[in-house]
C-alpha positions as a Markdown table, in Angstrom:
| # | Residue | x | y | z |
|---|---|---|---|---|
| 1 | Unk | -30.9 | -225.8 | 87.7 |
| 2 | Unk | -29.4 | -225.3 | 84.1 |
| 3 | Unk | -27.6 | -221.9 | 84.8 |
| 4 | Unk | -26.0 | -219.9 | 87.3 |
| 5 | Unk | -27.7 | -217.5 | 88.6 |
| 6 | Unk | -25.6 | -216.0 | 91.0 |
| 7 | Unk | -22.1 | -215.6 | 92.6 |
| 8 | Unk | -23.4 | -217.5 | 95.8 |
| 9 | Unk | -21.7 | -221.1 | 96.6 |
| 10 | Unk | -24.6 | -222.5 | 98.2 |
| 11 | Unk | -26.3 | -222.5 | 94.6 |
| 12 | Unk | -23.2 | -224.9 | 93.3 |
| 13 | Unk | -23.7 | -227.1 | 96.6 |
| 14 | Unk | -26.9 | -227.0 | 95.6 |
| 15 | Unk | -26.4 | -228.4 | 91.9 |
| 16 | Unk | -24.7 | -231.5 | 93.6 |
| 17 | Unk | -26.4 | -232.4 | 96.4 |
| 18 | Unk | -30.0 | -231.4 | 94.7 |
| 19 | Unk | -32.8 | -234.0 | 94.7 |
| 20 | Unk | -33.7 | -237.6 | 96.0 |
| 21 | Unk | -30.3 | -239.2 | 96.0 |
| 22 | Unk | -26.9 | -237.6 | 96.8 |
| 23 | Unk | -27.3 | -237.0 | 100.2 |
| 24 | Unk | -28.3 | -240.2 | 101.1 |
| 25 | Unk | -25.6 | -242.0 | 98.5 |
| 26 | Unk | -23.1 | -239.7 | 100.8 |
| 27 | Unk | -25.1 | -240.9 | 104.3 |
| 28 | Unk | -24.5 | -245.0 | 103.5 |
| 29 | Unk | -20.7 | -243.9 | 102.4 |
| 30 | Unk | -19.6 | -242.3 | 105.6 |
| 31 | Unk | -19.1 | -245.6 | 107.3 |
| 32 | Unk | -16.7 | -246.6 | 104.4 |
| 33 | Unk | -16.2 | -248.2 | 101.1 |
| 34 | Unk | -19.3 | -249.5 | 99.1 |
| 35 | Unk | -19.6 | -251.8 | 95.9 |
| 36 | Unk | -22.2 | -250.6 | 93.8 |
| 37 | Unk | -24.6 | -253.7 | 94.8 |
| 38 | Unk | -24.0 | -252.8 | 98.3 |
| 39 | Unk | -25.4 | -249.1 | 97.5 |
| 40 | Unk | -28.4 | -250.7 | 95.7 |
| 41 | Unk | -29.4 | -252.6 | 98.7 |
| 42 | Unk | -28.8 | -249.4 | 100.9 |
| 43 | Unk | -31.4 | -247.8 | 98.7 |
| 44 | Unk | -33.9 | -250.8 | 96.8 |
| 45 | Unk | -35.5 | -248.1 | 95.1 |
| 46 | Unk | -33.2 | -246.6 | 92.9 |
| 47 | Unk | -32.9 | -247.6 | 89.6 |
| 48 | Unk | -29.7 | -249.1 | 88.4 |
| 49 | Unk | -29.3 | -245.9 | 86.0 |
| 50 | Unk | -30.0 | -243.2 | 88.6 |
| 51 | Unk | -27.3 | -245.2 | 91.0 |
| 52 | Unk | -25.0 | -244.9 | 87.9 |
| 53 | Unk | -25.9 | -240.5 | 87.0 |
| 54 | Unk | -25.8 | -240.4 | 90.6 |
| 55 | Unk | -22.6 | -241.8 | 91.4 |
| 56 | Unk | -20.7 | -240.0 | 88.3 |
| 57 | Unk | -22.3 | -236.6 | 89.4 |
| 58 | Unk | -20.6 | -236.9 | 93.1 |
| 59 | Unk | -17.2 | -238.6 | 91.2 |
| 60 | Unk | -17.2 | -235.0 | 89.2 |
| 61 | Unk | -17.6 | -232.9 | 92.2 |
| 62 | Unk | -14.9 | -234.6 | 93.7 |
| 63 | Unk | -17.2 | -236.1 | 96.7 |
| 64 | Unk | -17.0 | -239.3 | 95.8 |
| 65 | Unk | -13.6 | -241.5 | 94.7 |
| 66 | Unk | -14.7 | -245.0 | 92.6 |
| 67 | Unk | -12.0 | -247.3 | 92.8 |
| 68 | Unk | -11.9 | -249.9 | 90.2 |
| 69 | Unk | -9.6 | -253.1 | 91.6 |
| 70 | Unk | -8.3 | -255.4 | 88.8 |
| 71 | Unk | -9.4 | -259.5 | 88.5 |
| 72 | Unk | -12.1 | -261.1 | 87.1 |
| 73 | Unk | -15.6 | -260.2 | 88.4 |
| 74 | Unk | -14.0 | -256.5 | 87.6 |
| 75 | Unk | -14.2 | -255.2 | 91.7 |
| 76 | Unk | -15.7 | -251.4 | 91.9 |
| 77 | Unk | -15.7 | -249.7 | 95.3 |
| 78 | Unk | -16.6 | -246.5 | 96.0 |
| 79 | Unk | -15.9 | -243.9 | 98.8 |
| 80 | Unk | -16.3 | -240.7 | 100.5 |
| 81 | Unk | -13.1 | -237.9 | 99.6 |
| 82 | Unk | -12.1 | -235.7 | 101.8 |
| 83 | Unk | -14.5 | -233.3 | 100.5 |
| 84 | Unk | -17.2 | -236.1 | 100.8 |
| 85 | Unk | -16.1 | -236.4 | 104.3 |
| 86 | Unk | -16.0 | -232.8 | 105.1 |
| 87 | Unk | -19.9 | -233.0 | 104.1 |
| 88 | Unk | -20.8 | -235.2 | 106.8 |
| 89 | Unk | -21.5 | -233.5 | 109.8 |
| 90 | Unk | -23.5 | -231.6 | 107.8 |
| 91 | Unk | -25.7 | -233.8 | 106.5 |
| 92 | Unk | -26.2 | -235.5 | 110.4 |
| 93 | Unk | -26.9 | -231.7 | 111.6 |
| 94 | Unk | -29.3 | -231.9 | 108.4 |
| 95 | Unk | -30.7 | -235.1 | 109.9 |
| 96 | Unk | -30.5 | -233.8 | 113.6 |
| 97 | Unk | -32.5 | -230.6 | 112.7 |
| 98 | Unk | -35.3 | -232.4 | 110.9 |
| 99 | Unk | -35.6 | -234.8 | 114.4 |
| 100 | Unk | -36.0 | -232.0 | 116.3 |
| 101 | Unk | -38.0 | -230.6 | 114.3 |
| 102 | Unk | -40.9 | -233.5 | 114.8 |
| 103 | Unk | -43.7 | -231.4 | 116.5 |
| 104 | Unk | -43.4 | -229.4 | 113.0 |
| 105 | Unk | -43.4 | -232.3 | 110.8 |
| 106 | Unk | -46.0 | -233.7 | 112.2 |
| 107 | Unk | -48.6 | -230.5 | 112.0 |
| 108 | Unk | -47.1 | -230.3 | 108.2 |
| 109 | Unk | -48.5 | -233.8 | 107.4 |
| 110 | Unk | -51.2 | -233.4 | 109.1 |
């Protein structure tokens, strides 16, 4: 999704939380701060790049704060904002809707 195609804010939520990642960057963050290994443990399969595009993308929509704290190894945490936070009982209601939605899933895969 390149360009706007509409007025709608769902299609800019939509740009951000879009594909494999965000929301589940934003799922290990609600419980609190995370260093960047911590996040690649959460998620073994993501490469250290994607972790990185990922990351910045939710820092630029303001869902995400990254916290740099001074000393040698440099210490980098990062964090849900307010807006992050704001986004989690929708993402559980996300996850809540798919679990009740089982008998469904399972014809799907079928």
């Amino acid at each position: 999704m390149l360009d706007v195609v509409s007025n709608c804010p769902i299609e800019e939520v939509m740009r951000v939380l879009s594909g494999r990642w965000p929301t589940l960057l934003l799922y290990y963050l609600k419980d609190g701060a995370k260093r960047f290994s911590e996040l690649r443990r959460d998620n073994p399969t993501i490469s250290h790049r994607i972790l990185t595009l990922e990351l910045r993308k939710l820092e630029r929509a303001g869902v995400v704060v990254r916290t740099a704290h001074t000393g040698f190894p440099l210490h980098v945490e990062y964090s849900l904002s307010d807006a992050g936070r704001r986004l989690v009982p929708l993402i559980d209601a996300l996850g809540d809707w798919w679990s009740d939605a089982a008998p469904i899933n399972q014809a799907t895969s079928a």
